[in-house]
C-alpha positions as CSV (number, residue, x, y, z in Angstrom):
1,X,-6.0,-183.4,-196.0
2,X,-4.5,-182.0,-192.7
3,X,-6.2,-181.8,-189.1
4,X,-5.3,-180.5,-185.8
5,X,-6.0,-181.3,-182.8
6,X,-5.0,-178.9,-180.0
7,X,-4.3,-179.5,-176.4
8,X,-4.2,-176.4,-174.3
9,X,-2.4,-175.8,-170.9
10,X,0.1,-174.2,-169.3
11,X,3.9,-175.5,-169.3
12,X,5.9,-176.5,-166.6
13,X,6.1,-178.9,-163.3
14,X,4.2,-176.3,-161.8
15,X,1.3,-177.3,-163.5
16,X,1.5,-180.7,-163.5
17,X,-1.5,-182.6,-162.6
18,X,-3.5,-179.3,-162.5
19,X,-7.2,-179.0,-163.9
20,X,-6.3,-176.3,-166.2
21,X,-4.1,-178.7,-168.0
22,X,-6.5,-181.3,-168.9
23,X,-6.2,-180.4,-172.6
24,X,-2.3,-181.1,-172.4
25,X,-2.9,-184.5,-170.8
26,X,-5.5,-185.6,-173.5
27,X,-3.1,-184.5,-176.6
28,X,-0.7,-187.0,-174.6
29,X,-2.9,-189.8,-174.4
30,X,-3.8,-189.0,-178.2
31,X,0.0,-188.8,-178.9
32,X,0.3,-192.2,-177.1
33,X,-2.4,-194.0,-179.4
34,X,-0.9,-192.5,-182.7
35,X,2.5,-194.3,-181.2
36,X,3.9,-190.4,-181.7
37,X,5.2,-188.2,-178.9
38,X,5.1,-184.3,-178.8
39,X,9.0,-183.6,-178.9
40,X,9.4,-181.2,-181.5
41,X,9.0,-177.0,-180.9
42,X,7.6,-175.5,-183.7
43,X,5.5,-171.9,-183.7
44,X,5.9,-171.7,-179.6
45,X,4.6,-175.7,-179.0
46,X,5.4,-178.9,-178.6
47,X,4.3,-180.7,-181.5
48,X,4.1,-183.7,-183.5
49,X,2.7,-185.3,-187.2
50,X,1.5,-188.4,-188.1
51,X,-0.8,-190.0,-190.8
52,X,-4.1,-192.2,-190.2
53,X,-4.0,-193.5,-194.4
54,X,-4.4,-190.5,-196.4
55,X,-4.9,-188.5,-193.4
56,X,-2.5,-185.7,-192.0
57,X,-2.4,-185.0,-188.2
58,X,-1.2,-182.5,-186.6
59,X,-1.1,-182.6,-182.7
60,X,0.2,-179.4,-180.6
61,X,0.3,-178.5,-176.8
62,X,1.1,-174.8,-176.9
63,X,3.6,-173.2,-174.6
64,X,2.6,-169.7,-174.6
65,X,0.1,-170.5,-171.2
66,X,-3.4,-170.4,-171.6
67,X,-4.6,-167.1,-172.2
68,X,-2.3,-167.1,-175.1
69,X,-3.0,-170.4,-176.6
70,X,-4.2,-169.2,-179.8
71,X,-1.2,-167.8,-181.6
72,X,0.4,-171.1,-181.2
73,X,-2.9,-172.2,-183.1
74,X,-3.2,-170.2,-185.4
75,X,0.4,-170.6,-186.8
76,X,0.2,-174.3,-187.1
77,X,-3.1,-173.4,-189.2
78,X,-1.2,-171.1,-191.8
79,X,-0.8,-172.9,-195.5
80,X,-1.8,-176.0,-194.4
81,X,-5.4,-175.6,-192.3
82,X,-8.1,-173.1,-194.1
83,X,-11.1,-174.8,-193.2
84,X,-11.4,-174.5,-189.1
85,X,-13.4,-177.6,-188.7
86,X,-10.7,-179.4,-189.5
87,X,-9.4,-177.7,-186.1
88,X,-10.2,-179.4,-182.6
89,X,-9.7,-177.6,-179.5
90,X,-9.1,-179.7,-176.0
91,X,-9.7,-177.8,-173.1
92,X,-10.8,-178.2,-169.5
93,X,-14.5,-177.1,-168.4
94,X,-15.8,-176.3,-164.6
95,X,-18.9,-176.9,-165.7
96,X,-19.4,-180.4,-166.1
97,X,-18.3,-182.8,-163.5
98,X,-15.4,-184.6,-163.2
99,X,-15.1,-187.3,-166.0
100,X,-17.8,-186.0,-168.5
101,X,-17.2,-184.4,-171.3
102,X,-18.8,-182.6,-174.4
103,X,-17.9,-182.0,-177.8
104,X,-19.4,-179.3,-180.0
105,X,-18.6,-178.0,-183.5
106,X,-18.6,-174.4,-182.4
107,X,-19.8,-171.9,-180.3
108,X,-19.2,-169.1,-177.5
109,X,-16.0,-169.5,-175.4
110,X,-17.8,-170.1,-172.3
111,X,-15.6,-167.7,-170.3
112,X,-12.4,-169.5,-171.0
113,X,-9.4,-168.0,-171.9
114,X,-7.4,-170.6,-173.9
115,X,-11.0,-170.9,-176.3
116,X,-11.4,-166.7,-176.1
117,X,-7.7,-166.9,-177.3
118,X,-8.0,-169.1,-180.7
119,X,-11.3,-167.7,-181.3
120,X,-9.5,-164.4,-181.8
121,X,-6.7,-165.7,-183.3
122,X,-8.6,-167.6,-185.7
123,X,-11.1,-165.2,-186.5
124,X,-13.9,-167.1,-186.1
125,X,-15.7,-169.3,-183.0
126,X,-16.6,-172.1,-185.5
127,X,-14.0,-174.6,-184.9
128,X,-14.6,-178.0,-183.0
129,X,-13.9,-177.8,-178.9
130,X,-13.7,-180.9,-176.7
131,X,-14.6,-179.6,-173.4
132,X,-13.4,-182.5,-170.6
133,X,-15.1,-181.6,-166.9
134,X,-12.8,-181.1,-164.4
135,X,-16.1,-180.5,-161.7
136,X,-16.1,-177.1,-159.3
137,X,-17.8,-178.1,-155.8
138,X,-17.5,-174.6,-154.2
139,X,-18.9,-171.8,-156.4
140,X,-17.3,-169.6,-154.0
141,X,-13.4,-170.3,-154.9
142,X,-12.1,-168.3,-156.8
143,X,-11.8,-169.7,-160.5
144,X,-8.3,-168.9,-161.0
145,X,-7.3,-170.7,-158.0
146,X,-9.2,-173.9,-158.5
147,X,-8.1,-174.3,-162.4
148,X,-4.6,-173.7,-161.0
149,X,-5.2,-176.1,-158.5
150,X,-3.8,-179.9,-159.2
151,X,-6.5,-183.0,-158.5
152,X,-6.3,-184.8,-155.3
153,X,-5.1,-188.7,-154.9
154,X,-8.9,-189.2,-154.8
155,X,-9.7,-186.9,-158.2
156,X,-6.0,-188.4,-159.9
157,X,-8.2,-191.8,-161.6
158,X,-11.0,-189.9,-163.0
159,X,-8.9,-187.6,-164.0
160,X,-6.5,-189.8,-165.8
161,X,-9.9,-191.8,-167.3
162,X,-11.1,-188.7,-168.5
163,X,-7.9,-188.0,-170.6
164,X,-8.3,-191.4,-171.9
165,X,-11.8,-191.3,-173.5
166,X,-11.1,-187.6,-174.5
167,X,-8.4,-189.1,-176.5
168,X,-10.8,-191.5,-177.7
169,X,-13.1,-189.1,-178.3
170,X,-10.8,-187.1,-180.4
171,X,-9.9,-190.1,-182.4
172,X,-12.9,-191.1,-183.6
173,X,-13.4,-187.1,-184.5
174,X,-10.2,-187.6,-186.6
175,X,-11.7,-191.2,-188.8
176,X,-15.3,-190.7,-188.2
177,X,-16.0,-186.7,-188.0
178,X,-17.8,-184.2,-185.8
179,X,-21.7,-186.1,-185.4
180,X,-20.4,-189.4,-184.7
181,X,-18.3,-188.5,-182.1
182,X,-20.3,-186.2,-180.5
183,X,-23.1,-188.8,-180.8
184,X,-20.5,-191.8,-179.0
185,X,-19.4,-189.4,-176.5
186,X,-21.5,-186.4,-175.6
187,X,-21.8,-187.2,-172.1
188,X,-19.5,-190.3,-171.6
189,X,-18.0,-191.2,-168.3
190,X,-15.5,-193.3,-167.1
191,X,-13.8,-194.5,-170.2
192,X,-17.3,-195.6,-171.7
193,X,-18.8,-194.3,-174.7
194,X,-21.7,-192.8,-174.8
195,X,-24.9,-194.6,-175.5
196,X,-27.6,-192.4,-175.7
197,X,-29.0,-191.3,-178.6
């Protein structure tokens, strides 16, 4: 059986270290675990396979920028991924704070683009997301602009925790499935998982 596990962002050094790309940086630090790194192109992304026992993985950062994200997607799908919960989807989210994070087995796009995009794509809003928080302290700043913005020296250690357990997070969404990581995470901070019930 095959999985994937997508990363979203934008490509470049100009987006290096920015909020938006908090998807890209999780894939990484899953890429890292797997002891596999995301140096092949294939259907407009970096990408990479790997097996956990009789499992197939698939891991891809697409390179198409955000609001494009899901034709990337949806082409690593074709003859291999029918059933979309075998699909998770990392992206950055405003609304939670810095370091938390949420996973969810489906649901609306929340305003992002990069979600908006596979859900189109795809066909369907049913597919796993990982949202990591990336925090918004001034609901006056324009969106754009803060998502596009890169984290400060101060934000850079939460920042690169959050990758971490998102990595984790996905992981254990790859061996255990969707309720058991939702019910170790949901909420987790700091590299720690969860613990509520």
């Amino acid at each position: 059986m095959w999985k994937l596990v997508a990363g979203l962002g934008n490509p470049g050094a100009r987006y290096d270290r920015t909020r938006h790309n908090m998807g890209f940086m999780a894939v990484d630090a899953l890429a890292s675990r797997l002891g596999v790194r995301l140096d092949r192109e294939k259907n407009e992304g970096l990408y990479a396979e790997t097996n956990i026992g009789e499992l197939r993985i698939m891991l891809v950062k697409p390179l198409t920028y955000m609001n494009r994200s899901g034709g990337c997607v949806a082409a690593c799908c074709r003859n291999r991924i029918v059933d979309y919960s075998n699909v998770l989807v990392i992206v950055d989210d405003v609304n939670l704070p810095l370091g938390r994070l949420r996973l969810r087995p489906g649901g609306s796009d929340g305003g992002h683009n990069g979600l908006k995009s596979v859900t189109e794509r795809l066909g369907t809003s049913e597919y796993p997301r990982l949202r990591l928080g990336v925090g918004r302290q001034d609901a006056d700043q324009d969106l754009a602009d803060y998502v596009l913005s890169r984290f400060t020296p101060e934000e850079w250690p939460a920042a690169e925790a959050l990758a971490r357990t998102g990595s984790e997070a996905a992981l254990c969404w790859l061996q255990d499935g969707i309720r058991e990581a939702m019910n170790r995470y949901n909420g987790s901070k700091s590299g720690k998982a969860s613990t509520d019930e």
